[in-house]
Backbone and ligand atoms as CSV (ligand in chain L), in Angstrom:
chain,resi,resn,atom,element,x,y,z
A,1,UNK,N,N,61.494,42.024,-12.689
A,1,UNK,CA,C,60.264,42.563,-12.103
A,1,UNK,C,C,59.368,41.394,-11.676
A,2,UNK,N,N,58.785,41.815,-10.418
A,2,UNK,CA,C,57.759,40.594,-9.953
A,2,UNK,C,C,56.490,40.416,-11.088
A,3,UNK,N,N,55.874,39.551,-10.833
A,3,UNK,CA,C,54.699,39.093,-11.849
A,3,UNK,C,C,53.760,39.997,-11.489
A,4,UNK,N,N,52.830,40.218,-12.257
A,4,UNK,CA,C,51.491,41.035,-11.399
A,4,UNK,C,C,50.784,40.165,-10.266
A,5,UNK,N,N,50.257,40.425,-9.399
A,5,UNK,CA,C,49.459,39.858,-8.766
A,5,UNK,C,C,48.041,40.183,-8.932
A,6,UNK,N,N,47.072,38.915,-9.257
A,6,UNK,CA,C,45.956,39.329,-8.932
A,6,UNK,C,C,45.156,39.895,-7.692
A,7,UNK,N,N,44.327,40.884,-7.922
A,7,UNK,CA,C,43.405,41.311,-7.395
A,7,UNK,C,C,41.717,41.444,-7.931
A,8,UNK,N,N,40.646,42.019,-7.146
A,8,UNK,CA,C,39.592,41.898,-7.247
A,8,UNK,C,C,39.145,42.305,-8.407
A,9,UNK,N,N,40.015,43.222,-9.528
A,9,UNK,CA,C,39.625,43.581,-10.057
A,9,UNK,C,C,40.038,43.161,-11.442
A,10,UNK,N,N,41.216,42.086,-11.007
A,10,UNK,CA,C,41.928,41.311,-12.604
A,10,UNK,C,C,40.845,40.623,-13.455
A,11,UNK,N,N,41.349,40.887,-14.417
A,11,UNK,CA,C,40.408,40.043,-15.572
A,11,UNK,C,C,39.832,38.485,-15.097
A,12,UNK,N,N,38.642,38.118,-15.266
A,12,UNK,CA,C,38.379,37.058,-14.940
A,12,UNK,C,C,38.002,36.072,-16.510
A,13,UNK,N,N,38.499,34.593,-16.548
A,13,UNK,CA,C,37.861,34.356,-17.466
A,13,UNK,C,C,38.004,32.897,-17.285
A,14,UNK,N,N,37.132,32.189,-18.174
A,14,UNK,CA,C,36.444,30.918,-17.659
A,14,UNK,C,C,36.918,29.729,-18.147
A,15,UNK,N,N,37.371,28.444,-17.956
A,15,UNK,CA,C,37.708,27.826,-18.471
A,15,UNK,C,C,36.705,26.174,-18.308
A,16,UNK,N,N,35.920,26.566,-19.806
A,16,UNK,CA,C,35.047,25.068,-19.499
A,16,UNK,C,C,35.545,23.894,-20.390
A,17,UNK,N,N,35.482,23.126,-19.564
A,17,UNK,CA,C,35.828,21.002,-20.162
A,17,UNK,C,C,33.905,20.504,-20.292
A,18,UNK,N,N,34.449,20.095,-21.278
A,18,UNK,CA,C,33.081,19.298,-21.719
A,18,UNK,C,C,32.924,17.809,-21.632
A,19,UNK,N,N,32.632,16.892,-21.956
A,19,UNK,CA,C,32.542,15.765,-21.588
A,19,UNK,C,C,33.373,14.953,-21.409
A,20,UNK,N,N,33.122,13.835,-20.571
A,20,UNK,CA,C,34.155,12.934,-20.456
A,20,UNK,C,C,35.521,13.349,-20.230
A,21,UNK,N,N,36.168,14.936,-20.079
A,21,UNK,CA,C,37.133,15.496,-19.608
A,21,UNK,C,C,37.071,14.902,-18.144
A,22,UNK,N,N,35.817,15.025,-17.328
A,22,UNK,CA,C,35.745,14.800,-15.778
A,22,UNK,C,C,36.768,13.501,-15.770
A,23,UNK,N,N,37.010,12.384,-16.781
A,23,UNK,CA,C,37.725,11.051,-16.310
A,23,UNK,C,C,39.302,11.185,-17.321
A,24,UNK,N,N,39.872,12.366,-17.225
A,24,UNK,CA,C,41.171,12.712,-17.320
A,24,UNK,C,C,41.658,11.975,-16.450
A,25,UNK,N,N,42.959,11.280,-16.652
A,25,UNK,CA,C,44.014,10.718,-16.228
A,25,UNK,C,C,43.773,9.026,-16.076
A,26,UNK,N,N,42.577,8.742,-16.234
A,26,UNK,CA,C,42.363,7.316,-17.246
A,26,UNK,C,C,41.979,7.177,-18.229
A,27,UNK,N,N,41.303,8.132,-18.767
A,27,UNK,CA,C,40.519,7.747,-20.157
A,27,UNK,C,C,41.528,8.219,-20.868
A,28,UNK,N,N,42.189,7.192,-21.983
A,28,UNK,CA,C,42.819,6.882,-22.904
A,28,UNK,C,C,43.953,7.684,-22.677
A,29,UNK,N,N,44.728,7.001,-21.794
A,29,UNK,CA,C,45.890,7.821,-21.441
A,29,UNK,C,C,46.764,8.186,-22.623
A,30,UNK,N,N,46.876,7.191,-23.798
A,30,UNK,CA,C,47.643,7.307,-24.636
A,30,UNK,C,C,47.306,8.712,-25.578
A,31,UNK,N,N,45.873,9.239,-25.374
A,31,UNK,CA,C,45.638,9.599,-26.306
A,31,UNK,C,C,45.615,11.455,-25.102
A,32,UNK,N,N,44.791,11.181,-23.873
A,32,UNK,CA,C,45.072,12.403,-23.284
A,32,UNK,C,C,45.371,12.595,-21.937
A,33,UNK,N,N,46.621,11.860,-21.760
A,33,UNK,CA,C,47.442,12.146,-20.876
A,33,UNK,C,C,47.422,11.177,-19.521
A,34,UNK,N,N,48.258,11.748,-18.675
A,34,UNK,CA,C,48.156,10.788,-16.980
A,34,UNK,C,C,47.566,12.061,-16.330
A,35,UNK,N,N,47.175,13.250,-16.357
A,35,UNK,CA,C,46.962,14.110,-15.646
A,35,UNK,C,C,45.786,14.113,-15.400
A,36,UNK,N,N,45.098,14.225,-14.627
A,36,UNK,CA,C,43.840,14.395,-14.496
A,36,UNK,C,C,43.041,15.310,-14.291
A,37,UNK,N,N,42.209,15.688,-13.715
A,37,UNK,CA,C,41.432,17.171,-14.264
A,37,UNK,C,C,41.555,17.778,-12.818
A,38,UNK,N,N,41.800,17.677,-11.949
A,38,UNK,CA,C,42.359,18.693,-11.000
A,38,UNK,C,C,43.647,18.860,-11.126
A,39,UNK,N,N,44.536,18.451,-11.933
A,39,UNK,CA,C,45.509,18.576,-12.254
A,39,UNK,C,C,45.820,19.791,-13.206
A,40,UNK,N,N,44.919,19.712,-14.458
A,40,UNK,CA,C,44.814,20.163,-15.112
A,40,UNK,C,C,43.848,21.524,-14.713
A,41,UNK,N,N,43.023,21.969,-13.961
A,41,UNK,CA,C,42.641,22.837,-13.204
A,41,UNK,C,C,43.768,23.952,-12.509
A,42,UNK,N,N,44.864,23.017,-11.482
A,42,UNK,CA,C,45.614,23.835,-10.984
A,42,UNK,C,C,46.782,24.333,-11.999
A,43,UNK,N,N,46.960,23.226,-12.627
A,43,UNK,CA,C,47.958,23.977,-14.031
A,43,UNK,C,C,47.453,25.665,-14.305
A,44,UNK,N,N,45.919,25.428,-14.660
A,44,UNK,CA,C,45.303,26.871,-15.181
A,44,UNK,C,C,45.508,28.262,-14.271
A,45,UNK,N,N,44.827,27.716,-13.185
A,45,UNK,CA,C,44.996,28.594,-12.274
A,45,UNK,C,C,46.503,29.195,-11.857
A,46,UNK,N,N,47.801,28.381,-11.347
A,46,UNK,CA,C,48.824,28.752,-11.993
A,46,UNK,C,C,49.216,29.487,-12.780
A,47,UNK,N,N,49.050,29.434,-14.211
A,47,UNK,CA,C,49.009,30.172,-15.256
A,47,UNK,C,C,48.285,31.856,-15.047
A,48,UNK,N,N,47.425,31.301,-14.615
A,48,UNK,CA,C,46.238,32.635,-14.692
A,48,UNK,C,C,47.040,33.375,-13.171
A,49,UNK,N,N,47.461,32.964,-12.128
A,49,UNK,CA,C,48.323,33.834,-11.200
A,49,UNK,C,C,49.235,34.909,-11.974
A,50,UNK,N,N,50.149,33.703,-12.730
A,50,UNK,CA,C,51.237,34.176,-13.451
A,50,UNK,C,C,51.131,35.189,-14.210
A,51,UNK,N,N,50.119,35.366,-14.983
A,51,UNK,CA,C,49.430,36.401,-15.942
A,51,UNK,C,C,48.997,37.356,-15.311
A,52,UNK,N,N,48.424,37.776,-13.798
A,52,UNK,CA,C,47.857,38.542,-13.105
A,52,UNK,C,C,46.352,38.588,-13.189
A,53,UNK,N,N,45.641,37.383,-13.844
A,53,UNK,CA,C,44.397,37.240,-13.776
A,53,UNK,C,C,43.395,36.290,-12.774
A,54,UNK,N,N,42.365,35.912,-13.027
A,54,UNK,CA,C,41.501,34.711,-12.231
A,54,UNK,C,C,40.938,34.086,-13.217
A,55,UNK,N,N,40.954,33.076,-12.842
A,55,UNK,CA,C,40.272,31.619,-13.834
A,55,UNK,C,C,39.470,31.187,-13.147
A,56,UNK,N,N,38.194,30.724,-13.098
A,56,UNK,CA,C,37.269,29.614,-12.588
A,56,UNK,C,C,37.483,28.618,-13.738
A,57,UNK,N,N,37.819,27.441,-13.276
A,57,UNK,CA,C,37.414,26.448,-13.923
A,57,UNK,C,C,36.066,25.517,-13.703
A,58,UNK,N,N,35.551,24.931,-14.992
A,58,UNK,CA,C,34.047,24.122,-14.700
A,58,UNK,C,C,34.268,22.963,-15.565
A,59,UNK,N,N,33.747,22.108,-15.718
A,59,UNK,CA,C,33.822,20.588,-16.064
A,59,UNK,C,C,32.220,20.156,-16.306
A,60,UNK,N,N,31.441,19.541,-17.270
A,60,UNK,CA,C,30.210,19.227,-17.613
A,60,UNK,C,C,30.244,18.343,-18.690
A,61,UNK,N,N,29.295,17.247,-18.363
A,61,UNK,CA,C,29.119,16.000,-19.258
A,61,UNK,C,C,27.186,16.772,-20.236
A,62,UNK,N,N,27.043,17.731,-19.876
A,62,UNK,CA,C,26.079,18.015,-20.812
A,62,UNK,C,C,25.881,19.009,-21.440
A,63,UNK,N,N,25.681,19.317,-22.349
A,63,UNK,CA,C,25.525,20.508,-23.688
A,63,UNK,C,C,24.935,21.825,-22.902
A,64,UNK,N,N,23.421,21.407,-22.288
A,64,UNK,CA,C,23.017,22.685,-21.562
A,64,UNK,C,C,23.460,23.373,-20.774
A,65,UNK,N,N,24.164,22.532,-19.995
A,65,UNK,CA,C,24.933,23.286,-18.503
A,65,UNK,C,C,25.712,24.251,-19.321
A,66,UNK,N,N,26.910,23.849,-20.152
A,66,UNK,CA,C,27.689,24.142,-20.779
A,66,UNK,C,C,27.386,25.668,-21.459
A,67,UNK,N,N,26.102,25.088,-22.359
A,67,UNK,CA,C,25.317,26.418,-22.911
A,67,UNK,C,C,25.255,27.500,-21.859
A,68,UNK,N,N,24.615,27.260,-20.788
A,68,UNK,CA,C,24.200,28.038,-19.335
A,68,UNK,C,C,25.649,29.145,-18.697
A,69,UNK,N,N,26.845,28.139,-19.326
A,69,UNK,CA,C,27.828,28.696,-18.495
A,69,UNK,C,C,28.660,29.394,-19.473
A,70,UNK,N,N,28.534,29.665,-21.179
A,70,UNK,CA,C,28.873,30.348,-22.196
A,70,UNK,C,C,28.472,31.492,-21.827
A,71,UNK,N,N,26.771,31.268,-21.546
A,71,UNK,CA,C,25.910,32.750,-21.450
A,71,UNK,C,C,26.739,33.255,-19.915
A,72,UNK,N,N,26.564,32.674,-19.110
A,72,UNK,CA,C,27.501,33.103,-17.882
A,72,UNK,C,C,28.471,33.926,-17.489
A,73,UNK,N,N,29.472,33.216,-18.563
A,73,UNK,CA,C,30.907,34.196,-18.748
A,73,UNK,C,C,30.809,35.126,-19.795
A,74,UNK,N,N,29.197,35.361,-20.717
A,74,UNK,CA,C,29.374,36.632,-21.456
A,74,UNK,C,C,29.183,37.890,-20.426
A,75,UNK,N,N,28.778,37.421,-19.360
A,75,UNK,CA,C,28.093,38.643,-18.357
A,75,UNK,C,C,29.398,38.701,-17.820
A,76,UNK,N,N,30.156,37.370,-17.116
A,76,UNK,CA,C,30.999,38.049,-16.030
A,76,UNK,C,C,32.480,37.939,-16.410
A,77,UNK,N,N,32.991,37.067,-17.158
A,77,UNK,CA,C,33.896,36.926,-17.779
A,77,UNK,C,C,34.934,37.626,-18.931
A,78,UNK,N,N,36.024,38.055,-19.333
A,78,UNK,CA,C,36.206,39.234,-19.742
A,78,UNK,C,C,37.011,38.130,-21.175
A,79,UNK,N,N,37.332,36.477,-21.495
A,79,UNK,CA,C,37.337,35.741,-21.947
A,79,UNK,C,C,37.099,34.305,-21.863
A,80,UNK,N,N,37.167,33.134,-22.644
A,80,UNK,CA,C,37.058,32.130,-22.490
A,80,UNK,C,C,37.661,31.217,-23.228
A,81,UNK,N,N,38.065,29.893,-22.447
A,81,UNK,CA,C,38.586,28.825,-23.002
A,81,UNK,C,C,38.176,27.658,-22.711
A,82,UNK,N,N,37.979,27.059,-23.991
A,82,UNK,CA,C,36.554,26.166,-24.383
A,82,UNK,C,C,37.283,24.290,-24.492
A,83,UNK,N,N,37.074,23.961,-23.888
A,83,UNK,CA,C,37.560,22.582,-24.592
A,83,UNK,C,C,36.051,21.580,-24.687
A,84,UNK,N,N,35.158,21.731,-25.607
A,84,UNK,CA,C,34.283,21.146,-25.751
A,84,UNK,C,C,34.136,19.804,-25.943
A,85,UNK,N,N,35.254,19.135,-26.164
A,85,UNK,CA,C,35.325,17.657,-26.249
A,85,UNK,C,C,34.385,17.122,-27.187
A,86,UNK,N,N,33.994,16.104,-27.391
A,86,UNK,CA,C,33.063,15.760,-28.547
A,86,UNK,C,C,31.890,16.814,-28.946
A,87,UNK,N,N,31.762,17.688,-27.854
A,87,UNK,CA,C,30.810,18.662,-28.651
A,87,UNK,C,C,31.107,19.366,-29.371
A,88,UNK,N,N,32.559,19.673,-29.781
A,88,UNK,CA,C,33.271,20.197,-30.591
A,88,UNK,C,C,32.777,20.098,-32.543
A,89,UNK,N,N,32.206,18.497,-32.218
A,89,UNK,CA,C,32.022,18.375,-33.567
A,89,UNK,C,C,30.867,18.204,-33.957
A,90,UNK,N,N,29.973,18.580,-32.664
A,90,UNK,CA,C,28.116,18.239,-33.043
A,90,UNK,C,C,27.467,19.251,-32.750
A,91,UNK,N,N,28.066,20.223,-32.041
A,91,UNK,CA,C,26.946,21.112,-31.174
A,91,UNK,C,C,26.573,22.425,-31.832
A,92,UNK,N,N,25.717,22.488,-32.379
A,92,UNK,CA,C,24.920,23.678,-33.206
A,92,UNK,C,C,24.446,24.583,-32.143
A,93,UNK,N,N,24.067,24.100,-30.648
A,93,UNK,CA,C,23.784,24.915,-29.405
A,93,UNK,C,C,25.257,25.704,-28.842
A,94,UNK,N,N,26.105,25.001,-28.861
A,94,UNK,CA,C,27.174,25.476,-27.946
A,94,UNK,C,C,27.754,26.605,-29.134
A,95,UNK,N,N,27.625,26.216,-30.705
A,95,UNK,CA,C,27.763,27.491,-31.456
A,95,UNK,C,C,26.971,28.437,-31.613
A,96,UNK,N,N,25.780,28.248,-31.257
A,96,UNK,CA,C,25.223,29.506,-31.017
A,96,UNK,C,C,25.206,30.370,-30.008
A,97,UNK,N,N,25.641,29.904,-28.944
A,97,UNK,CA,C,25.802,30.422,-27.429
A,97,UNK,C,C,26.952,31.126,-27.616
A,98,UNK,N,N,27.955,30.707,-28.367
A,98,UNK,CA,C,29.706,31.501,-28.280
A,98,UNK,C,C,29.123,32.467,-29.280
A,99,UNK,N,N,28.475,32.445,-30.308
A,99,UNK,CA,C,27.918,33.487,-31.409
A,99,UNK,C,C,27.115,34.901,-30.016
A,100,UNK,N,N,26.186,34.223,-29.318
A,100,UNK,CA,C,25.509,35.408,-28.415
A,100,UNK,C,C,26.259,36.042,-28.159
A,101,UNK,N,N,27.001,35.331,-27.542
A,101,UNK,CA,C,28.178,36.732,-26.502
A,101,UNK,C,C,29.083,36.566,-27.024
A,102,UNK,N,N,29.142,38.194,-26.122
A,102,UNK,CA,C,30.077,39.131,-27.078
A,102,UNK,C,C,31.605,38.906,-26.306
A,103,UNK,N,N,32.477,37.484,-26.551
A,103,UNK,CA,C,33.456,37.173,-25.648
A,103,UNK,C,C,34.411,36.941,-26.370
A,104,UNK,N,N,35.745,37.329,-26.670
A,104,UNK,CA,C,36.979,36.293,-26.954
A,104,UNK,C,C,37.222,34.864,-26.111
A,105,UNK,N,N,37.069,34.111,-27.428
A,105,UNK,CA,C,36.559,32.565,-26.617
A,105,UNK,C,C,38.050,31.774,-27.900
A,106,UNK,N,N,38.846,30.698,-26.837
A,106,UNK,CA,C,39.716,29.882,-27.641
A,106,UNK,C,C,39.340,28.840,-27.463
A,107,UNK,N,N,39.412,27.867,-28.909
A,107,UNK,CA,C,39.182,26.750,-28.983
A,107,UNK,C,C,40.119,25.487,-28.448
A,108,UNK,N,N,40.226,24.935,-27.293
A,108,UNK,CA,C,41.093,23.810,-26.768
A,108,UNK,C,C,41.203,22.407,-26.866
A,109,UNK,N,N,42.035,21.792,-28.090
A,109,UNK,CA,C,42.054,19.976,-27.235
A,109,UNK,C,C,43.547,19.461,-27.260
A,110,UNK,N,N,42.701,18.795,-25.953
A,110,UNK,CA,C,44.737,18.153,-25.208
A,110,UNK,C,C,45.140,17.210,-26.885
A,111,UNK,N,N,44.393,16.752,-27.544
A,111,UNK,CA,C,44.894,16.033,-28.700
A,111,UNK,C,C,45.028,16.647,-29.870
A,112,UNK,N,N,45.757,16.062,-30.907
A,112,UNK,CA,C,46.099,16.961,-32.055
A,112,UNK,C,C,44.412,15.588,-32.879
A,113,UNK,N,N,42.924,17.155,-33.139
A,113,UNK,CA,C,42.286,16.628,-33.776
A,113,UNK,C,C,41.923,16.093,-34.804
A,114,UNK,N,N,43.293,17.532,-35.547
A,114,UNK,CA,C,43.102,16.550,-37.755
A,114,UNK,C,C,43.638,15.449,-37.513
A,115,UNK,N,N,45.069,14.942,-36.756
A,115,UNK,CA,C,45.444,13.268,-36.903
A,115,UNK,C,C,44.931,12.325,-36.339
A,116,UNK,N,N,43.485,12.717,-35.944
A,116,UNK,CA,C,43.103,11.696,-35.682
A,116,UNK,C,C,41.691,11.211,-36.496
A,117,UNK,N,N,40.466,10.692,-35.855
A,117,UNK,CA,C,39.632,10.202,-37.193
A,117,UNK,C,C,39.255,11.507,-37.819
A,118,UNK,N,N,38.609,11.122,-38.732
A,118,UNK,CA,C,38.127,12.165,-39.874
A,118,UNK,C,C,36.805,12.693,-38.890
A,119,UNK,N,N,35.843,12.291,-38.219
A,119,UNK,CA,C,34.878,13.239,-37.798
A,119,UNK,C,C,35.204,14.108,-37.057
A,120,UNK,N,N,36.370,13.914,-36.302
A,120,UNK,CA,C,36.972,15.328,-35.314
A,120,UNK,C,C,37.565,16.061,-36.431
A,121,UNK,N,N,37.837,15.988,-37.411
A,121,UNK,CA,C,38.362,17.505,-37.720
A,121,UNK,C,C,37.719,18.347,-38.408
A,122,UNK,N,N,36.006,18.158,-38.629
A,122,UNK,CA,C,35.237,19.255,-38.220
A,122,UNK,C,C,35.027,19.952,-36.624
A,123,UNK,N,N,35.110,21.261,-36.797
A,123,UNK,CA,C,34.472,21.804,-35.316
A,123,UNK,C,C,33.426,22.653,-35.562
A,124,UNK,N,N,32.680,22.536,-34.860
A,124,UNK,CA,C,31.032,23.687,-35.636
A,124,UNK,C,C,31.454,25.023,-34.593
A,125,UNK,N,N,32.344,24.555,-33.710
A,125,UNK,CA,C,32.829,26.498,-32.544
A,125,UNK,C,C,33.615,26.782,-33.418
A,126,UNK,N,N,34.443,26.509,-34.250
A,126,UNK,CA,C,35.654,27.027,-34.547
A,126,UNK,C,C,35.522,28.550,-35.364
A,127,UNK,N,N,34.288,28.748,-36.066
A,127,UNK,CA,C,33.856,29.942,-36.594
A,127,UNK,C,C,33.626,31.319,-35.414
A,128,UNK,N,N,33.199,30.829,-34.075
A,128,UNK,CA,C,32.837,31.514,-33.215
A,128,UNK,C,C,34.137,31.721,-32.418
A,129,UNK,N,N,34.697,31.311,-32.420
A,129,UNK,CA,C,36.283,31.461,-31.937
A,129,UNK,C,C,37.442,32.360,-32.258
A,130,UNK,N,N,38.396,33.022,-31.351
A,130,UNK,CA,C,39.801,33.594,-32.149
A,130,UNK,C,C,40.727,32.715,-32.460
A,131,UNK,N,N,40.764,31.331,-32.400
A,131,UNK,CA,C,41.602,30.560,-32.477
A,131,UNK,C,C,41.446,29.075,-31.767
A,132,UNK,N,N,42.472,28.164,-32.414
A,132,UNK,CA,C,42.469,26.945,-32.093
A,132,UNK,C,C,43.937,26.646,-31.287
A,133,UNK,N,N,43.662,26.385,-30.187
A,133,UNK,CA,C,45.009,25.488,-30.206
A,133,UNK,C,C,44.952,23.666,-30.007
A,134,UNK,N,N,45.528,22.728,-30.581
A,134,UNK,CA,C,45.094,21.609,-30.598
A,134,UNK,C,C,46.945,20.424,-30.855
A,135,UNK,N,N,46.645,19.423,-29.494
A,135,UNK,CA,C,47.869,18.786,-29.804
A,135,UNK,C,C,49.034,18.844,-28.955
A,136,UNK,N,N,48.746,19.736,-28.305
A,136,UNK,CA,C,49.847,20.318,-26.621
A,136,UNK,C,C,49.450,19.803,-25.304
A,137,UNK,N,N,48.758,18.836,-25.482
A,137,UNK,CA,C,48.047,18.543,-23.798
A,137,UNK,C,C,47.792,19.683,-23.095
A,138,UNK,N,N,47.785,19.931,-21.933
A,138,UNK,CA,C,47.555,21.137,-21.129
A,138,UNK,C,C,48.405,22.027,-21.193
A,139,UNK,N,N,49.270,22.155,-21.880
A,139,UNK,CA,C,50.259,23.041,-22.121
A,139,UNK,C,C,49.455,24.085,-23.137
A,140,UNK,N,N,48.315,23.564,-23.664
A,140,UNK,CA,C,46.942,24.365,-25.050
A,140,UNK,C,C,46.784,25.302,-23.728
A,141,UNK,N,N,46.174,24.756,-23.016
A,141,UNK,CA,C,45.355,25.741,-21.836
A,141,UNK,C,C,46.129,27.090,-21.185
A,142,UNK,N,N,47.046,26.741,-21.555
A,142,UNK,CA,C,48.405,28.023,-20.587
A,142,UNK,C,C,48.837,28.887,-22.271
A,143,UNK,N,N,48.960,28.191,-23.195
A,143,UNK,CA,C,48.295,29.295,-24.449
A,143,UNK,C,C,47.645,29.688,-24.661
A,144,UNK,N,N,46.397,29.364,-24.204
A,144,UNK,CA,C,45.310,29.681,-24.759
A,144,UNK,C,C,45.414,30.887,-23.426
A,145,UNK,N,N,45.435,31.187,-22.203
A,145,UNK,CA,C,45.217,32.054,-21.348
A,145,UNK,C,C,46.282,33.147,-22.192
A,146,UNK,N,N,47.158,32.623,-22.607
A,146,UNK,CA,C,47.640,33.839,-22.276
A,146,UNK,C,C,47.940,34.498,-24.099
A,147,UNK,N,N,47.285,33.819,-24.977
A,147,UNK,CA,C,46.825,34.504,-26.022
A,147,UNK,C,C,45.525,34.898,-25.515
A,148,UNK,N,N,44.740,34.730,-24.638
A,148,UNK,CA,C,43.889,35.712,-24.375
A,148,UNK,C,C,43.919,37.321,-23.395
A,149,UNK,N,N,45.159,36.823,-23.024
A,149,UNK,CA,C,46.005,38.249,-21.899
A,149,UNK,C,C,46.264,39.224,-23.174
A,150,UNK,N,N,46.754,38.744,-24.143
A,150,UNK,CA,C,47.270,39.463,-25.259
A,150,UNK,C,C,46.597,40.259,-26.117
A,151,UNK,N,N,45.185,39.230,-26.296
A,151,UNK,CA,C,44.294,39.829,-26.612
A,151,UNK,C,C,43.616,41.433,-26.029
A,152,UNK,N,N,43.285,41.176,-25.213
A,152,UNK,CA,C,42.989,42.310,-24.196
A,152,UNK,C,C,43.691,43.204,-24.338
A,153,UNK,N,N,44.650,43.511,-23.641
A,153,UNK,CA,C,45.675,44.293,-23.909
A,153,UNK,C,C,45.808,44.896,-25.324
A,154,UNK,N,N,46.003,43.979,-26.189
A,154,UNK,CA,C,46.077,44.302,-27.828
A,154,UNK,C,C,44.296,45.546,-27.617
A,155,UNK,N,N,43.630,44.771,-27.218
A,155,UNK,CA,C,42.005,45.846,-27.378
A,155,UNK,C,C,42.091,46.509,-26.587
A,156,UNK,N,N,43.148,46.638,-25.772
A,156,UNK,CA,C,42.998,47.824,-24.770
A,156,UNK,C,C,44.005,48.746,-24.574
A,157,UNK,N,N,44.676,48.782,-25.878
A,157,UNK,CA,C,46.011,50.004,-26.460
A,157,UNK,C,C,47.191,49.630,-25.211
A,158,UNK,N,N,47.222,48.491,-24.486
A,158,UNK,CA,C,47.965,48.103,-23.455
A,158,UNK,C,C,49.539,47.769,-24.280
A,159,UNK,N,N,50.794,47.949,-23.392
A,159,UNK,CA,C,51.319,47.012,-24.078
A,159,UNK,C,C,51.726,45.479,-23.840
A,160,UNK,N,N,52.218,44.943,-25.014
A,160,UNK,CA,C,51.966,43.723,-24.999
A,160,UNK,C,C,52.447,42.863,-23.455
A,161,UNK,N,N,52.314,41.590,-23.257
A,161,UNK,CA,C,53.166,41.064,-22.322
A,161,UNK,C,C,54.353,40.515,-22.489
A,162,UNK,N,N,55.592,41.073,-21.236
A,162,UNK,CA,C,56.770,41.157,-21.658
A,162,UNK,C,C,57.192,42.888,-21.827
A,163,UNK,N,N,56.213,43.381,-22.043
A,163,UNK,CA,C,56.909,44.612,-21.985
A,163,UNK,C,C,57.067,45.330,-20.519
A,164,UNK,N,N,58.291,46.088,-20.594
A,164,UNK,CA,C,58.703,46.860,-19.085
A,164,UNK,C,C,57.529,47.343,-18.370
A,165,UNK,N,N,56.504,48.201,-18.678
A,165,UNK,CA,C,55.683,48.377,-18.144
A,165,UNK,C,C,54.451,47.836,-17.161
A,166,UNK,N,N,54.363,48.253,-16.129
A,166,UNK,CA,C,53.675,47.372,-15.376
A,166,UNK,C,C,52.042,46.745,-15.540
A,167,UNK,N,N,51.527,45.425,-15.635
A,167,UNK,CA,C,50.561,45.523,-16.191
A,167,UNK,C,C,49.452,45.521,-15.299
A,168,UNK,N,N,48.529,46.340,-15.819
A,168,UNK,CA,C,47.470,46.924,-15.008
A,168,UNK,C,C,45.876,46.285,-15.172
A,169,UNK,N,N,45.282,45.954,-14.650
A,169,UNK,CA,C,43.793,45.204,-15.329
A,169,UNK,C,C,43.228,46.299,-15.954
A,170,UNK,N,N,43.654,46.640,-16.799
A,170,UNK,CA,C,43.281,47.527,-18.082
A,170,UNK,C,C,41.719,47.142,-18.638
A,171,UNK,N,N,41.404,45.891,-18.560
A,171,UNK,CA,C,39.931,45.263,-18.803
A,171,UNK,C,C,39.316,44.796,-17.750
A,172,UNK,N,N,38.790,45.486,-16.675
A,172,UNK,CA,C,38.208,44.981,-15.894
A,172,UNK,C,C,36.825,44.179,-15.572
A,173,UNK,N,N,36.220,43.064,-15.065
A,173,UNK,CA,C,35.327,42.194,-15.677
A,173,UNK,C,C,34.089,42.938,-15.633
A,174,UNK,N,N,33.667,42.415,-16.754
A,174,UNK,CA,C,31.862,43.115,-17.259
A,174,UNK,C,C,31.134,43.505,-15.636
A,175,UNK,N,N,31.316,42.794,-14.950
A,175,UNK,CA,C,30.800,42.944,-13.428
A,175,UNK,C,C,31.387,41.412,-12.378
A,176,UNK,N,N,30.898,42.538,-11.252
A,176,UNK,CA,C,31.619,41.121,-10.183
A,176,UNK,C,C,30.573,40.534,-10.096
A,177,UNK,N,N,30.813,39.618,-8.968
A,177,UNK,CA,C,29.529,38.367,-7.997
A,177,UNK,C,C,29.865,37.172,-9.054
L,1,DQA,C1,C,39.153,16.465,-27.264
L,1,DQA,C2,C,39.063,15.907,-28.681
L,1,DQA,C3,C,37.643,15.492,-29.006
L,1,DQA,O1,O,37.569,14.981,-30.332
L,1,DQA,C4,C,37.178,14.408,-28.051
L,1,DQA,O2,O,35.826,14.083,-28.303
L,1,DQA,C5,C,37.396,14.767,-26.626
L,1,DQA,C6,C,38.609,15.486,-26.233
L,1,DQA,C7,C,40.612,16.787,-26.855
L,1,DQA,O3,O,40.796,17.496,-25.886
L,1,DQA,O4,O,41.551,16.290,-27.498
L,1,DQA,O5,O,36.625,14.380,-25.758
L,1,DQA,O6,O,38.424,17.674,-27.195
């Protein structure tokens, strides 16, 4: 069977990079990757075809924007996937913003965070979250979409993906524009 195709009415959901993500594919290659963040953009989008949904992706070196665009995708967004990057382990704002809305939001980093220093493996989102994925490079981001396809579906008596049945935007987004 063909994949679903999106339309106007597929689930939309958001995928924000937080700092210093914008200099993917030099900054510390060893540690996150040669790819760089339009790279890592079209990976998503890809993914999100494949699934029968839409992704916007966004990229921000500051906490507020970030905050601005949590509240954002509680209105228009039907989930989210978060790679907060160092705000991961400071931001008492960006956890209260995923606490407001009312969103299935996954926690993303291209690096595996417990092996590395001890201050990353606190996260102050991780309470506000359905999950972590951490340690897969961008390969997190194409889990993380599509444990959030699953999700949905799972809340929307759908069946799962993979099953014969054709899948339908069963969750359609809070609103368009
Ligand atoms: C990161 C891990 C964070 O600790 C770090 O501050 C980042 C990237 C990751 O994707 O591995 O900027 O979120």
């Amino acid at each position: 069977m063909s994949p679903p195709q999106p339309t106007a009415t597929s689930p939309r959901f958001f995928v924000l990079n937080g700092p210093n993500l914008n200099l993917l594919g030099t900054r510390e290659p060893s540690v996150y990757g040669h790819d760089d963040l339009a790279a890592l953009d079209a990976r998503c989008h890809a993914c999100a075809e494949r699934l029968g949904m839409t992704v916007e992706c966004r990229q921000s070196n500051h906490e507020g924007v970030l905050v601005d665009w949590i509240h954002e995708a509680g209105r228009r967004a039907a989930g989210l996937v978060l790679n907060a990057a160092a705000y991961t382990h400071t931001s008492v704002a960006l956890r209260d913003a995923l606490a407001a809305v009312d969103l299935p939001a996954i926690e993303v980093h291209l690096s595996n965070i417990h092996a590395r220093e001890p201050f990353r493996h606190r996260s102050m989102i991780a309470p506000c979250t359905i999950g972590t994925i951490a340690g897969f490079g961008p390969l997190g981001y194409e889990l993380a979409l599509t444990a959030l396809v699953e999700r949905l579906q799972a809340t929307a008596g759908a069946p799962p993906a993979g099953a014969p049945s054709p899948r339908s935007p069963s969750h359609p987004n809070p609103s368009d524009g």
